[in-house]
PAKE-404328 format. One record per residue (C-alpha): chain; y, x, z; residue number from 1. Coordinates in steps of 0.25 Angstrom, whole numbers, plus 5000, padded with zeros to 4 digits. Each point is the difference from the previous one (the first is absolute). Example, Ala and Ser with C-alpha at 12.3 -4.5 7.8 and 13.67 -1.06 7.14 Angstrom:
mol->A | yy->4982 | xx->5049 | zz->5031 | seq->1
mol->A | yy->5014 | xx->5006 | zz->4998 | seq->2
//
This chain:
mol->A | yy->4919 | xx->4978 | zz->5021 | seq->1
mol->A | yy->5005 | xx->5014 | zz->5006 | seq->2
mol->A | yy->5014 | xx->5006 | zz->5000 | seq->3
mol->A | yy->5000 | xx->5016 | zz->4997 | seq->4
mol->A | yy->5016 | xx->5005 | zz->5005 | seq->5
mol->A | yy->5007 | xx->5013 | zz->4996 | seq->6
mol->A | yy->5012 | xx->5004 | zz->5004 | seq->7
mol->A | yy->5011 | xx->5008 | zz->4993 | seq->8
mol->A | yy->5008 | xx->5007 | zz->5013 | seq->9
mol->A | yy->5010 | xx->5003 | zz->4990 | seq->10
mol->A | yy->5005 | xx->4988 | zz->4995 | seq->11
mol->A | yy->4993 | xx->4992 | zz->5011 | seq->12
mol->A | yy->4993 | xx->4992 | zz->4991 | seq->13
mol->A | yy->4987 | xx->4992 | zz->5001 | seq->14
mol->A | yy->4991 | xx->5000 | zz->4989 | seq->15
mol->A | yy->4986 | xx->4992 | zz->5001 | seq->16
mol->A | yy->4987 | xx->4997 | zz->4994 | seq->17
mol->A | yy->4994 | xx->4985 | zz->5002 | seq->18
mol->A | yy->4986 | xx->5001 | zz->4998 | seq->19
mol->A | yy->4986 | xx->4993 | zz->4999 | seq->20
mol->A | yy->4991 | xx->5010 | zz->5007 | seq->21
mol->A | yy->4988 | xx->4991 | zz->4992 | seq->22
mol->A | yy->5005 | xx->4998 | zz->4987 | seq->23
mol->A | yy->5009 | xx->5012 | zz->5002 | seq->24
mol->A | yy->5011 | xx->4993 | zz->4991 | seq->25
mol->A | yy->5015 | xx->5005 | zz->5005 | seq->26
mol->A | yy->5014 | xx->4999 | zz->4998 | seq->27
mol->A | yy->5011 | xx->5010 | zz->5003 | seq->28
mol->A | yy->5014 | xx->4997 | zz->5006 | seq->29
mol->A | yy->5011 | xx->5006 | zz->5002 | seq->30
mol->A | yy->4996 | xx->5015 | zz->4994 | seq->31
mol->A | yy->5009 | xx->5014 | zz->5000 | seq->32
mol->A | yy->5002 | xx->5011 | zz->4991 | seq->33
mol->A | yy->5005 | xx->5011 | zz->5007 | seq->34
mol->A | yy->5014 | xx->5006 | zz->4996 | seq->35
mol->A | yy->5008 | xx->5010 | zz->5005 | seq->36
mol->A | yy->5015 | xx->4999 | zz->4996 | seq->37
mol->A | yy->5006 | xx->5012 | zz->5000 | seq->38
mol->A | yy->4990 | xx->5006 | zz->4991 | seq->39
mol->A | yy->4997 | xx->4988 | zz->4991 | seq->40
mol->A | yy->4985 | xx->5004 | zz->5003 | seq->41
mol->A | yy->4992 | xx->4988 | zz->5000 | seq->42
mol->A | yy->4984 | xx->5002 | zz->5008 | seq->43
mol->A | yy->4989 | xx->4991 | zz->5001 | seq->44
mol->A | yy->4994 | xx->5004 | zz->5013 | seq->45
mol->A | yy->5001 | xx->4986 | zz->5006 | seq->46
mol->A | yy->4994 | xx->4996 | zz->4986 | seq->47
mol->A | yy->4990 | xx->5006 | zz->5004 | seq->48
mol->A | yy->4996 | xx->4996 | zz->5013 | seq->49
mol->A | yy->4998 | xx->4986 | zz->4995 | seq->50
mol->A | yy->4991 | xx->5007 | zz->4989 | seq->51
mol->A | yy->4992 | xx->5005 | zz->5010 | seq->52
mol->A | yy->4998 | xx->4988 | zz->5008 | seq->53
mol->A | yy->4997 | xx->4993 | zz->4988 | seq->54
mol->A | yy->4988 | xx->5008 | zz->4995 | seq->55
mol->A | yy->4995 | xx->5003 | zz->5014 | seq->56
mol->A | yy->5000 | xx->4984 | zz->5001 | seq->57
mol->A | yy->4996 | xx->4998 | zz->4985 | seq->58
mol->A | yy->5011 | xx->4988 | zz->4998 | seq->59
mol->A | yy->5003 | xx->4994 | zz->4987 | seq->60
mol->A | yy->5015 | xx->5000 | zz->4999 | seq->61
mol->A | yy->5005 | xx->4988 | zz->4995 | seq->62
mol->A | yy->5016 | xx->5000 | zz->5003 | seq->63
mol->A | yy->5012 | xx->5006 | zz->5004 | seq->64
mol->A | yy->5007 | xx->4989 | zz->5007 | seq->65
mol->A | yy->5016 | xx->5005 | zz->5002 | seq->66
mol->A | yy->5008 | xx->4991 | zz->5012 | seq->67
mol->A | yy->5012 | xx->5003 | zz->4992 | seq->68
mol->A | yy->5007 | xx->5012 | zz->4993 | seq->69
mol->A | yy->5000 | xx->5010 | zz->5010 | seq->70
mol->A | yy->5012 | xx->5007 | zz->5003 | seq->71
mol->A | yy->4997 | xx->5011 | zz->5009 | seq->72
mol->A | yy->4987 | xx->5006 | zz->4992 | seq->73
mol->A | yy->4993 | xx->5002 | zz->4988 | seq->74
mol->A | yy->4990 | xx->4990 | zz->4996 | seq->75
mol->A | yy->4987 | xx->5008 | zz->4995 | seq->76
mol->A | yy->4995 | xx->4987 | zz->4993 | seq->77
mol->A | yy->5000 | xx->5008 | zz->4985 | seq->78
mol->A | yy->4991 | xx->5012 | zz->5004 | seq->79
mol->A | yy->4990 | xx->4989 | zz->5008 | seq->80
mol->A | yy->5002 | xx->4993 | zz->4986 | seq->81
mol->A | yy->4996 | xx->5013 | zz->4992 | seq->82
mol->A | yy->4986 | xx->5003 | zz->5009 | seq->83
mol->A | yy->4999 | xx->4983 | zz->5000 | seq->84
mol->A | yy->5002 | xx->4996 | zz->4986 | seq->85
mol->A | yy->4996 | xx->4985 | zz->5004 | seq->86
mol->A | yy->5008 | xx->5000 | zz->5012 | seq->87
mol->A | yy->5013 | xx->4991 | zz->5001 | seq->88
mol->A | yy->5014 | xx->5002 | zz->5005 | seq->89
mol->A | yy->5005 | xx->4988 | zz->5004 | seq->90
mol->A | yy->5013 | xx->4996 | zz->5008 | seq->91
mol->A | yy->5007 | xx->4987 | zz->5002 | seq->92
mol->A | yy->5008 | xx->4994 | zz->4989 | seq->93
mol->A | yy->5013 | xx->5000 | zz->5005 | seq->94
mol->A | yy->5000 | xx->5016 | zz->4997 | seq->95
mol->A | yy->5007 | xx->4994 | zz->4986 | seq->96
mol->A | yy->5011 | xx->4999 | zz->5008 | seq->97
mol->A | yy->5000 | xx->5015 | zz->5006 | seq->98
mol->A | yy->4999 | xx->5004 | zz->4989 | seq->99
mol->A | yy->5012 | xx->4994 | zz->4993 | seq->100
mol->A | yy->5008 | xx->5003 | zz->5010 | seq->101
mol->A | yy->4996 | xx->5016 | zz->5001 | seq->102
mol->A | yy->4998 | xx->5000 | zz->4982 | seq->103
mol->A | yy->5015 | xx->5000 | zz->5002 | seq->104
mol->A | yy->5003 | xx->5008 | zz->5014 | seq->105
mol->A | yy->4993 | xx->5013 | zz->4993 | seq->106
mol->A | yy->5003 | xx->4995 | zz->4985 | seq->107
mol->A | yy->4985 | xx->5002 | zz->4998 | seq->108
mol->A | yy->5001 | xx->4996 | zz->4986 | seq->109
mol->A | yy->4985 | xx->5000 | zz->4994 | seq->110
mol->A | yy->4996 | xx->4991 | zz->5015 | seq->111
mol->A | yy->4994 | xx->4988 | zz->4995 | seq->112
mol->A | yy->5005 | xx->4988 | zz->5012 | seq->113
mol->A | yy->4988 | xx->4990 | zz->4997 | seq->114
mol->A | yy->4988 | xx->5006 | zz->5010 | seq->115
mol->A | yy->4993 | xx->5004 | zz->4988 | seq->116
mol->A | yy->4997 | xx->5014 | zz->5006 | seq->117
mol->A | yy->4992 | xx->4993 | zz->5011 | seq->118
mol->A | yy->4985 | xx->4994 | zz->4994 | seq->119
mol->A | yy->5001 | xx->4989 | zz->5010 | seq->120
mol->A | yy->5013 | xx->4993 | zz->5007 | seq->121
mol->A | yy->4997 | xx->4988 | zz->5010 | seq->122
mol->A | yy->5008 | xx->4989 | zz->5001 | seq->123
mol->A | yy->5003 | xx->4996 | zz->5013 | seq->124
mol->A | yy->4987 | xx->4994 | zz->5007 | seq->125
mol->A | yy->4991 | xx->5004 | zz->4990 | seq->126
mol->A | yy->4984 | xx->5002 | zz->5004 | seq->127
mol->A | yy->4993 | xx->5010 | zz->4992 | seq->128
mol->A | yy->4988 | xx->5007 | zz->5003 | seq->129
mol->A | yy->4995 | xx->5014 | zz->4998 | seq->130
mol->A | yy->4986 | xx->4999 | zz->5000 | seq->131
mol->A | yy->4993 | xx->4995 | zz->5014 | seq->132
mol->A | yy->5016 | xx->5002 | zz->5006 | seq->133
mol->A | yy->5009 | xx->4987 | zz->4999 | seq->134
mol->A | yy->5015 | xx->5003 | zz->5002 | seq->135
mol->A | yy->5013 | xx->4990 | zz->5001 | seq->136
mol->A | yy->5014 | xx->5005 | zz->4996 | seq->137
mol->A | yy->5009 | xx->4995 | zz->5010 | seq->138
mol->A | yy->5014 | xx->5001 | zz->4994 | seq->139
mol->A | yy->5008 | xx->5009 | zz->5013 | seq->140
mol->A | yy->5016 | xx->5004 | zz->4992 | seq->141
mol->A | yy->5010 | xx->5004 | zz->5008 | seq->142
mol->A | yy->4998 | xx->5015 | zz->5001 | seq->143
mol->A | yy->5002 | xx->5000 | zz->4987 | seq->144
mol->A | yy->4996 | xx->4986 | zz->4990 | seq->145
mol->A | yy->4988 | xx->5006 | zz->4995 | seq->146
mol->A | yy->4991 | xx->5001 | zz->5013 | seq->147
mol->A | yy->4988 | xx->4993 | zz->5001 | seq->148
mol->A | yy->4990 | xx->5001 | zz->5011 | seq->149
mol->A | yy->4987 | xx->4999 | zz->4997 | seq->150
mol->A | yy->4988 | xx->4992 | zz->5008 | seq->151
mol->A | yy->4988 | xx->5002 | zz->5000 | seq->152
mol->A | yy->4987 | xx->4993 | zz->5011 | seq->153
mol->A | yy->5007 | xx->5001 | zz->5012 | seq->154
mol->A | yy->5011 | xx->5011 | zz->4997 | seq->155
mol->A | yy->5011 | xx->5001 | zz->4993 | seq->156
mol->A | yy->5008 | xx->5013 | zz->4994 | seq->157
mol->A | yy->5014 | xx->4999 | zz->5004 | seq->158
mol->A | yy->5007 | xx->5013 | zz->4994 | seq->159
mol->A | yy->5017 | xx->5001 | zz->5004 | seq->160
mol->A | yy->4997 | xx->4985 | zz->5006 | seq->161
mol->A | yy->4996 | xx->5001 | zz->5014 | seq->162
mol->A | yy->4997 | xx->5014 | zz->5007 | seq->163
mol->A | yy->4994 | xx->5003 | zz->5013 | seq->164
mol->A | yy->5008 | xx->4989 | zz->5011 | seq->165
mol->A | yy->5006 | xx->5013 | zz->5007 | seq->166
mol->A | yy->5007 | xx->5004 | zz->4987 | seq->167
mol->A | yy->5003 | xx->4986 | zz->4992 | seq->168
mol->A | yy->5002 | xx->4996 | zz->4986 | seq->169
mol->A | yy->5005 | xx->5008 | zz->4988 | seq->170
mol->A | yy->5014 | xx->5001 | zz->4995 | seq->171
mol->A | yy->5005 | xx->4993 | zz->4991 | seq->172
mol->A | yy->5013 | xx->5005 | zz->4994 | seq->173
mol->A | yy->4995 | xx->5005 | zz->4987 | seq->174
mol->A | yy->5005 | xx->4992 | zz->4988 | seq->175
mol->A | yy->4996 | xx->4986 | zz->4999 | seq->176
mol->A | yy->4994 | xx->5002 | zz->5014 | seq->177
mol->A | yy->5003 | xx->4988 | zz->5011 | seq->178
mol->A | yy->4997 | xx->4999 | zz->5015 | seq->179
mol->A | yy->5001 | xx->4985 | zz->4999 | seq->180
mol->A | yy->4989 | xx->5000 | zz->4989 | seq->181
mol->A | yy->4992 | xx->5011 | zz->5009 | seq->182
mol->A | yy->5002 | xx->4991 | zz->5012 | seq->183
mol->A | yy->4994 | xx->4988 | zz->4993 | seq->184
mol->A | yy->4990 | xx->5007 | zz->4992 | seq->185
mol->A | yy->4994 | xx->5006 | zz->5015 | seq->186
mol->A | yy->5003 | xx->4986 | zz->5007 | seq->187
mol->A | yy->4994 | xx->4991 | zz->4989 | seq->188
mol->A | yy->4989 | xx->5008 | zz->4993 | seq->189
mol->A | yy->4996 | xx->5013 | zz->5010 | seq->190
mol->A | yy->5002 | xx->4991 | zz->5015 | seq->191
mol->A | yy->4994 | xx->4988 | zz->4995 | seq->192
mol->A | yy->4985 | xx->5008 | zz->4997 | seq->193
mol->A | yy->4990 | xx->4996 | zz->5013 | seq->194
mol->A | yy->5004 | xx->5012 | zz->5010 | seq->195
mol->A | yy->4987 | xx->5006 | zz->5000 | seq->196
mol->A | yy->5003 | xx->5005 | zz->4987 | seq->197
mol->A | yy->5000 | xx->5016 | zz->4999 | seq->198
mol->A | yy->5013 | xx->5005 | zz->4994 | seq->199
mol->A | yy->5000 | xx->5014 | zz->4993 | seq->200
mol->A | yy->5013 | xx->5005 | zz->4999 | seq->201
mol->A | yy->5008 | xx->5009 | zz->4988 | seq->202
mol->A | yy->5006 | xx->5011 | zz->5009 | seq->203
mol->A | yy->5000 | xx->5006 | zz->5015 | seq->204
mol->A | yy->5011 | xx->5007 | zz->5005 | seq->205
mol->A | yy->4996 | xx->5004 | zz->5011 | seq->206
mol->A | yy->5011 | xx->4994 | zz->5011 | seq->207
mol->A | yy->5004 | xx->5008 | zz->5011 | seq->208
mol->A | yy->4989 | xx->5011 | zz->4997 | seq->209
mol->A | yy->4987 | xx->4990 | zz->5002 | seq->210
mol->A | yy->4988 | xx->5003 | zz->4991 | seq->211
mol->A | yy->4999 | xx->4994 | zz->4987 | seq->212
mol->A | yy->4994 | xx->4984 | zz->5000 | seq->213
mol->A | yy->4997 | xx->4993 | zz->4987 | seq->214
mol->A | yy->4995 | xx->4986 | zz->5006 | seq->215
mol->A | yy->5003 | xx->4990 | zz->5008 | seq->216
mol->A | yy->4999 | xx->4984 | zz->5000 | seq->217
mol->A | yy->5008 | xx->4989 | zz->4996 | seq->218
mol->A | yy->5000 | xx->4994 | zz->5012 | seq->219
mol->A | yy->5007 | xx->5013 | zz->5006 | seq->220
mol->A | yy->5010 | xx->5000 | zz->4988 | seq->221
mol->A | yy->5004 | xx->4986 | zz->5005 | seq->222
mol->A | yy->5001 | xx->5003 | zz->5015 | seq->223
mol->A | yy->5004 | xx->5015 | zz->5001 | seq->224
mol->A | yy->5007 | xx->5004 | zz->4987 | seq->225
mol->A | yy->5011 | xx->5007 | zz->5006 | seq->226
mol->A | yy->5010 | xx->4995 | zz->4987 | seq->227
mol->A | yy->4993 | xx->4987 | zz->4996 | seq->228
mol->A | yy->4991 | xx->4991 | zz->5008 | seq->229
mol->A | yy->4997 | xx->4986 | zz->5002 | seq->230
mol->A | yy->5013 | xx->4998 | zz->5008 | seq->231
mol->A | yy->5009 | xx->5007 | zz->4991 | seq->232
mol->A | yy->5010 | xx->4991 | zz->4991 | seq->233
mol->A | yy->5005 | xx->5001 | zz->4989 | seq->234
mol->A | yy->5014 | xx->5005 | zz->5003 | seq->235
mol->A | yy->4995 | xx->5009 | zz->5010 | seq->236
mol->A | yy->4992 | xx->5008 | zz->4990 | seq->237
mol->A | yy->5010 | xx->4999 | zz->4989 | seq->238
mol->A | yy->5010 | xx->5005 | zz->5008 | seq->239
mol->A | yy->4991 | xx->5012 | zz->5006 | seq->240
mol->A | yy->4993 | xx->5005 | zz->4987 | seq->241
mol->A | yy->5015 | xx->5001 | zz->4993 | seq->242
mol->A | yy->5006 | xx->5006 | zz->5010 | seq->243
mol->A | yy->4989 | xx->5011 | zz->5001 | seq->244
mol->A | yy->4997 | xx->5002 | zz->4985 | seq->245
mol->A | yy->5016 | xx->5003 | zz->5000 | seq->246
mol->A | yy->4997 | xx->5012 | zz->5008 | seq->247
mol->A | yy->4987 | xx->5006 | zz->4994 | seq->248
mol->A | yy->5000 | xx->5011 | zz->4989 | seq->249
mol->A | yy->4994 | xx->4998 | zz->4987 | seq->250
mol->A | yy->4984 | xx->5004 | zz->5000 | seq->251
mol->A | yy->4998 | xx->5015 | zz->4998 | seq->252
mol->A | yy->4993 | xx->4997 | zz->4985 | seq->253
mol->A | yy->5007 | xx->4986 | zz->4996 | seq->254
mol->A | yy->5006 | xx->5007 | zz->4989 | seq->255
mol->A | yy->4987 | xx->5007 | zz->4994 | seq->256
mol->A | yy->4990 | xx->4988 | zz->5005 | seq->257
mol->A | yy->5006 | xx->4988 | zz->4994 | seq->258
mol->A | yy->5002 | xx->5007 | zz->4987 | seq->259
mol->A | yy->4984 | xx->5003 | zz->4998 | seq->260
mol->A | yy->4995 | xx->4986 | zz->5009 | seq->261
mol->A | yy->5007 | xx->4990 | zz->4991 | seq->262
mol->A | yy->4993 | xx->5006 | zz->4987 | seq->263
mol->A | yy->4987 | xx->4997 | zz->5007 | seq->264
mol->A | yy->4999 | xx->5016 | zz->5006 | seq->265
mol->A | yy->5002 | xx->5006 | zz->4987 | seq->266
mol->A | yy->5008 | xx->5012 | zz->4997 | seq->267
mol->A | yy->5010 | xx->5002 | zz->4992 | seq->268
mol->A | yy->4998 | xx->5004 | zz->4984 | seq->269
mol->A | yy->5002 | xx->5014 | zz->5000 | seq->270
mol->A | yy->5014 | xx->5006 | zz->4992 | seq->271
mol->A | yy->4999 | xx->5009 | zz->4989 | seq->272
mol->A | yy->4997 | xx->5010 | zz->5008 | seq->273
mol->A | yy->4987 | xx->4993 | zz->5006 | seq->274
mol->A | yy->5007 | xx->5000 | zz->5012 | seq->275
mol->A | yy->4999 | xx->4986 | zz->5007 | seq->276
mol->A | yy->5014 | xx->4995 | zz->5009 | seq->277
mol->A | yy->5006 | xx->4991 | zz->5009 | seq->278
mol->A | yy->5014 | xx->4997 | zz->5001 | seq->279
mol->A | yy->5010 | xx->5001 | zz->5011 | seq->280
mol->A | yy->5011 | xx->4990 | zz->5001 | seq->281
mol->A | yy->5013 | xx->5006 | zz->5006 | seq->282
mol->A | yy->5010 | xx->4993 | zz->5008 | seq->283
mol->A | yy->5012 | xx->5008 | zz->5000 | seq->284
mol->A | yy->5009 | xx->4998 | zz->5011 | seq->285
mol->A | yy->5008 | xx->5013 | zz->5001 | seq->286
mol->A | yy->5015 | xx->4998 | zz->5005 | seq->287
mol->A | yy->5004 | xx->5012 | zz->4993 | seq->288
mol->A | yy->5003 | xx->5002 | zz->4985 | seq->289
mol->A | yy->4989 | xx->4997 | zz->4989 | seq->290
mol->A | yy->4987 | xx->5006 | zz->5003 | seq->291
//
C-alpha cells in the first residue's frame, strides 16, 4: 500500500490517495475544490491534479472517504463522483448531527438531516474493504462530532484530530465541538495504536515559517505533541484548547464550505435564474440606530 499526498497552500489542506500499487485499487480522502470567495468562482485545478496521478498510475478509484464536514474548504467529492460514477462518498455517521444543527443555522430548507447524500456512512469501528485495501473507521469527535479517522495497514488518516507535534490538535469550538471528547477521542482511540504506526494529517500550517510536513508517527504525537501528549491531563488540555479557540477567528470559508460539505459536496439547486447561491448569515451588532 502507497500514500500519494497533495497539498492545497491555500487552505492548507492535505488531501491523499491510498493505493495498491499491484491491484491498483484506491481511495481518496480529504479532497478540495477550489473556490475563490470574492468572485464566487469555483476551479478544479487541485481536481485535477489528482486526476493526473490517477491515470498516470491507472488506479481504480473506489471512495471518497471525508474525516468530517470540512469547514475551511470545499470538498470536490461530486465532480470525482461525476468522472467515477461507481465511486463512493462516505463520511462518518455522526454528520446527521452536523447537519441538524447547520439545516437550521443557514435555514437550508430542501437539506435532507439523515446522511442520505452520502452512498456509504460508517459506524464507529466499522471495517470495510475497497478491493485489496482493508480500512477501520475510528470514531475521533470533538473537532466537530462527526470526525472519523480512518486506518488503514499500518496508517491511520487523522483529518482536524492530530497535526504535525509542533503545531497540535484542531480546534474545536465549532457547534457540537468538544475538547473533552477531542481529548479522549486522541488519548483512547489515536495514542492507543502501536507507535510505529504512520499518521497522515489533514492540514499543515506551517509553524514559524517551516516547510510543509504531512507525516509523522504516533509515537511522536504521544511524546512531542506540543498541545497533547502522553503526559497531558485532561484538565490541562481542557482548559488550553478553550482558552485558545476563544481567541481564533472563524475559517476563511466556514460559511461557503459547511454549506456545500454537509450535502455530500453538492451545490446548491440553481434559482430561477439558473444561478446557483449560498447564504450569508448576518450578525448584526451595530450600537447605532436600525441598520
Amino acid at each position: 500500500m502507497k500514500v500519494q499526498h497533495f497539498f492545497d497552500p491555500a487552505t492548507f489542506t492535505l488531501t491523499y490517495i491510498v493505493f495498491d500499487e499491484t491491484t491498483k485499487d484506491s481511495v481518496i480522502i480529504d479532497p478540495v475544490l477550489d473556490f475563490d470567495q470574492a468572485s464566487g468562482k469555483i476551479e478544479d485545478y487541485s481536481v485535477s491534479m489528482l486526476l493526473d496521478f490517477i491515470k498516470k498510475e491507472d488506479l481504480k478509484v473506489h471512495a471518497v472517504l471525508e474525516t468530517h464536514a470540512h469547514a475551511d474548504h470545499l470538498s470536490s467529492s461530486q465532480i470525482l463522483k461525476q468522472i467515477f460514477p461507481d465511486l463512493k462518498i462516505a463520511i462518518g455517521e455522526r454528520i446527521k448531527i452536523v447537519q441538524e444543527v447547520f439545516k437550521t443555522h443557514f435555514n437550508i430548507e430542501y437539506l435532507k438531516t439523515d446522511a442520505s447524500q452520502f452512498d456509504l456512512v460508517f459506524k464507529d469501528f466499522q471495517e470495510i474493504n475497497f478491493g485489496s485495501l482493508s480500512m477501520k473507521a475510528l470514531p475521533t469527535p470533538g473537532h466537530t462530532p462527526a470526525c472519523m479517522s480512518y486506518l488503514f495497514d499500518g496508517v491511520v488518516f487523522t483529518g482536524d484530530a492530530v497535526f504535525m507535534p509542533d503545531y497540535g490538535t484542531g480546534r474545536c469550538d465549532f457547534p457540537k465541538g468538544s475538547a473533552k471528547d477531542l481529548f479522549h477521542s486522541i488519548k483512547n482511540q489515536l495514542f492507543t495504536l502501536p507507535n510505529e504506526t504512520r499518521v497522515f494529517v489533514g492540514h499543515d500550517y506551517q509553524p514559524n515559517g517551516r516547510q510543509m510536513q504531512f507525516e509523522t508517527t504516533i509515537g511522536e504525537c504521544k511524546s512531542a505533541n506540543i498541545q497533547l501528549n502522553e503526559r497531558t491531563t485532561e484538565l490541562e488540555y481542557i482548559h488550553f484548547r478553550e482558552t485558545r479557540d476563544r481567541t481564533l477567528s472563524a475559517p476563511r470559508l466556514l460559511l461557503p464550505s459547511i454549506q456545500i460539505n454537509i450535502d455530500a459536496g453538492k451545490i446548491p439547486p440553481a434559482d430561477s435564474n439558473g444561478t446557483s447561491y449560498l447564504k450569508l448569515p448576518l450578525s448584526i451588532a451595530s450600537k447605532n440606530a436600525k441598520l
